[in-house]
N, C-alpha and C positions, 0 to 999 in steps of 0.2 A: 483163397488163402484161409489158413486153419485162426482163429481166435486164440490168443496166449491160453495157455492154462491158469487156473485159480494160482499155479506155485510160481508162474511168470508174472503174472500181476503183483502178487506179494515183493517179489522180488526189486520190478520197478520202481515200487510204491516206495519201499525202504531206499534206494537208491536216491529219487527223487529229493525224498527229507535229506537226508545226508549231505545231499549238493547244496542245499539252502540251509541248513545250519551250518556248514562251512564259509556261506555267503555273510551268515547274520544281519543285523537289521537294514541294511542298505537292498536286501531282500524282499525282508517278509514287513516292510513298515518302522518309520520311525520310531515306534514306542512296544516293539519288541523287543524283546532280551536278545543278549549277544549268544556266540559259545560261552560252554561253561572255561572260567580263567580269565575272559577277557575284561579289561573296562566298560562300560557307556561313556558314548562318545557325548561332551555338552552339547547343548544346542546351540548354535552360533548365534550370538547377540545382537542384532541392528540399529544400525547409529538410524536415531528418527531423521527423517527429513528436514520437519521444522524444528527449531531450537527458539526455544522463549525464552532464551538468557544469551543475547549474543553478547560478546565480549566489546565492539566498537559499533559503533554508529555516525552514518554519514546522510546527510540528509540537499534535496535538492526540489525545486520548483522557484517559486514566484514569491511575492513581496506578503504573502501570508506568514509563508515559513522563514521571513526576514522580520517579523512583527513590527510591518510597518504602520505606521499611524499610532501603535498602541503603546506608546512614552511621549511623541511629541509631534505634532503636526508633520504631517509630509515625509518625515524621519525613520530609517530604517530602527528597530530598534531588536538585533540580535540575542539580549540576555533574555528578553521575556518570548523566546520560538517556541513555538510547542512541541518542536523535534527538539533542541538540540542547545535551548535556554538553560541559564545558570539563576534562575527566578525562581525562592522557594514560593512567590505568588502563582506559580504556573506547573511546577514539579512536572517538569517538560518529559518526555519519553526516554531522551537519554538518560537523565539523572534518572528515573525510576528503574529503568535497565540494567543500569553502570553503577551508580551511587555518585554523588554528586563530585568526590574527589575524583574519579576513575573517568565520570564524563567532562571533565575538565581537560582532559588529555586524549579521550579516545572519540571523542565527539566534534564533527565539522560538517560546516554550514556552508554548503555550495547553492545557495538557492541565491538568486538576481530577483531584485524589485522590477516588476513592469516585462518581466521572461513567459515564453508561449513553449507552449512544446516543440517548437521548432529550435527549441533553444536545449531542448532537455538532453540531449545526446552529448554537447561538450560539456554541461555540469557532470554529466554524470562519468564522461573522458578522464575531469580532473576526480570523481569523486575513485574513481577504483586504485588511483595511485595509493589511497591511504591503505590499502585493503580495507577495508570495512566488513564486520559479518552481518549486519544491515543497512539496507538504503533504503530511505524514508523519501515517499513521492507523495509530491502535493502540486497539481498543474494543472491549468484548462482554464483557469477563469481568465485570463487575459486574452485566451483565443476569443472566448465569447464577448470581453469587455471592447469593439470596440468601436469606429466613430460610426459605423452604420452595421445593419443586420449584414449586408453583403459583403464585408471587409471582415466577415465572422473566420476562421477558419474550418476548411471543409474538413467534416469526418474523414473521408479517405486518405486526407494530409495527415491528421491530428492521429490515424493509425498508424500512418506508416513512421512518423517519426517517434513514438512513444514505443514502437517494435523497432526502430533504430538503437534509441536506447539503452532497451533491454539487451537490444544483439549486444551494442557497445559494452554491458557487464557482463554480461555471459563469456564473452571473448577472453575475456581478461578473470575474473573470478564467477568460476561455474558452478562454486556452493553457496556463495553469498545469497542472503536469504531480503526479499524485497517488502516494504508493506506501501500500498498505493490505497492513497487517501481519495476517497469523489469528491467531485469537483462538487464546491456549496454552492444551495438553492439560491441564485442569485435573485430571481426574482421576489423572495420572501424579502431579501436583505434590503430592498428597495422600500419596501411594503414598513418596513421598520424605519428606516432613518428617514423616510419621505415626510416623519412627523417631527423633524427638528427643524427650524429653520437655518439654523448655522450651519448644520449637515450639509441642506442642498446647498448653502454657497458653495462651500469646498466641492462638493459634484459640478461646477458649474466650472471648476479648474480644468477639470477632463478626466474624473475618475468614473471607469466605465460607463459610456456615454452611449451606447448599443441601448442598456438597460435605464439609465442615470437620468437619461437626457428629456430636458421638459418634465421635471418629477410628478407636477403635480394635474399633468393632463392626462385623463382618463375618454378620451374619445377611443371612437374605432382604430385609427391610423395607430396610437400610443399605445392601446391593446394591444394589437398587430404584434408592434414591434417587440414588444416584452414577449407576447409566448411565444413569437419567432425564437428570440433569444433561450428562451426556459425549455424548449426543445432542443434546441444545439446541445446545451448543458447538458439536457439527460440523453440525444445519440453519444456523448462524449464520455460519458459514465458506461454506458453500454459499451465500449470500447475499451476503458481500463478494466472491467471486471471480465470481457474476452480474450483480451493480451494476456491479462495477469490471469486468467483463468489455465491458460497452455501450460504454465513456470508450475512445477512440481512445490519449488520453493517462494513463490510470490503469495501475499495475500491481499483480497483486496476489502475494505470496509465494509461491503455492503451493502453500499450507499449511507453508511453511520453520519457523515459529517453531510450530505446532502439533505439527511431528513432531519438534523436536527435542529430544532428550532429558537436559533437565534434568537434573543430579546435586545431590548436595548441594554441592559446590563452587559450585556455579552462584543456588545459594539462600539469599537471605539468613539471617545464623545470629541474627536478632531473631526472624524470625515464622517462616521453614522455608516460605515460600510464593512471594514477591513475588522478582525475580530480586535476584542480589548486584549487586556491582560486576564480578564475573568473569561474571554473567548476562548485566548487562547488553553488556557487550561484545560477548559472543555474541549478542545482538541487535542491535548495531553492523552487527556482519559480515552479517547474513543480508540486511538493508535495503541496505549497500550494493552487496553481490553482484547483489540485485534489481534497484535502480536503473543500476546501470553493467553489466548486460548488454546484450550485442548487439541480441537480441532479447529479446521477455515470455518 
């Protein structure tokens, strides 16, 4: 077969262009000119994934996020929660979010004093009724807290019902956006109130007694039990930051609230365990710092 001529290739060439300037830039690249006459087309704008300004908030766990201990012995005490408190001592995450009128109204407290993950799927059942554009997670210490290391709950439970959950929001609001708090260093929190003596009476009630229990024996067996304990804790962290690792829209702390270091200021002076009003605060700050960053 013969080769075009120099005037057949010219000919192509010119034909070629012609077909793709009639094509314009869906052609030759987005940031080519169109035909002459035509507009450019905008560039389509993308709704971010995460939102640092949600409109409502709904918050769910255990008797942390009920600020128990921190107003009066043994006492649930909901105005001062670090999600979802109306305490300008705590400037909880909703107020910071909402403003303090806005989370009066668009903020609710599904969290149970003395609740396990096994529990987290029906708070969070009722919490998707409100709609909420965040849900605030705070759970795991009472799996670990309790009467012996072997009545702990296993990892592979404490997975699958905290990915219960999540199904459970997902099913129901598939944009709602999540922040999950790690579960706190319990073992440090021991380490702090073991120096009151008022404190350990109240532990001697039965507040996490896995950890709690015989505060002031330091043999081998009492070792044992505590870094039994302080490893659950952190397989259980390594599991909230996996779950919530999958969700496009979950973030998880980072372990912010497991590393940070409780004092006794920060601890309520009923029981020396459960945070104060000045604790909770500090877990104010860590949620909102998570939430309203740039990135996870």
């Amino acid at each position: 077969m013969r080769k075009p001529s120099h005037r057949v290739r010219a000919v192509l060439a010119m034909t070629a262009a012609a077909v793709l300037g009639v094509a314009g830039c869906d052609a030759v690249g987005g940031t080519s000119p169109g035909p002459s006459g035509t507009k450019a087309r905008p560039s389509p704008t993308r709704t971010p994934v995460w939102d640092s300004s949600p409109a409502s908030v709904a918050a769910v766990g255990d008797s942390i996020t009920r600020g128990f201990d921190a107003c009066a012995v043994l006492t649930d005490c909901p105005e001062v929660s670090w999600a979802t408190g109306n305490s300008p001592e705590v400037d909880s995450l909703a107020v910071r979010l909402l403003g303090k009128s806005k989370a009066a109204t668009h903020s609710w407290n599904y969290a149970v004093t003395g609740a396990r993950m096994a529990d987290l799927p029906g708070q969070m059942a009722r919490a998707v009724t409100r709609k909420p554009q965040l849900v605030a997670v705070m759970a795991g210490a009472n799996d670990a807290c309790r009467s012996t290391t072997s009545a702990m709950t296993s990892v592979a439970d404490f997975r699958a019902r905290f990915e219960e959950a999540m199904s459970t929001l997902r099913g129901s609001l598939p944009k709602a956006q999540v922040y999950v708090a790690s579960v706190p260093n319990l073992k440090r929190l021991w380490s702090q109130g073991r120096t009151n003596a008022l404190g350990k009476q109240v532990w001697k009630l039965g507040i996490c007694p896995s950890m709690l229990g015989d505060a002031d024996a330091v043999d081998a067996a009492a070792t044992q039990r505590r870094d039994t304990v302080e490893k659950r804790v952190e397989d259980y962290n390594k599991v909230l930051r996996e779950v919530c690792g999958k969700d496009r829209r979950c973030r998880f702390d980072d372990d912010a609230v497991h590393d940070y270091r409780f004092g006794t200021g920060q601890l309520s002076h009923w029981d020396w365990f459960h945070p104060s009003v000045n604790g909770q605060a500090r877990l104010a700050e860590i949620a909102y710092r998570t939430v309203t960053a740039k990135e996870a």
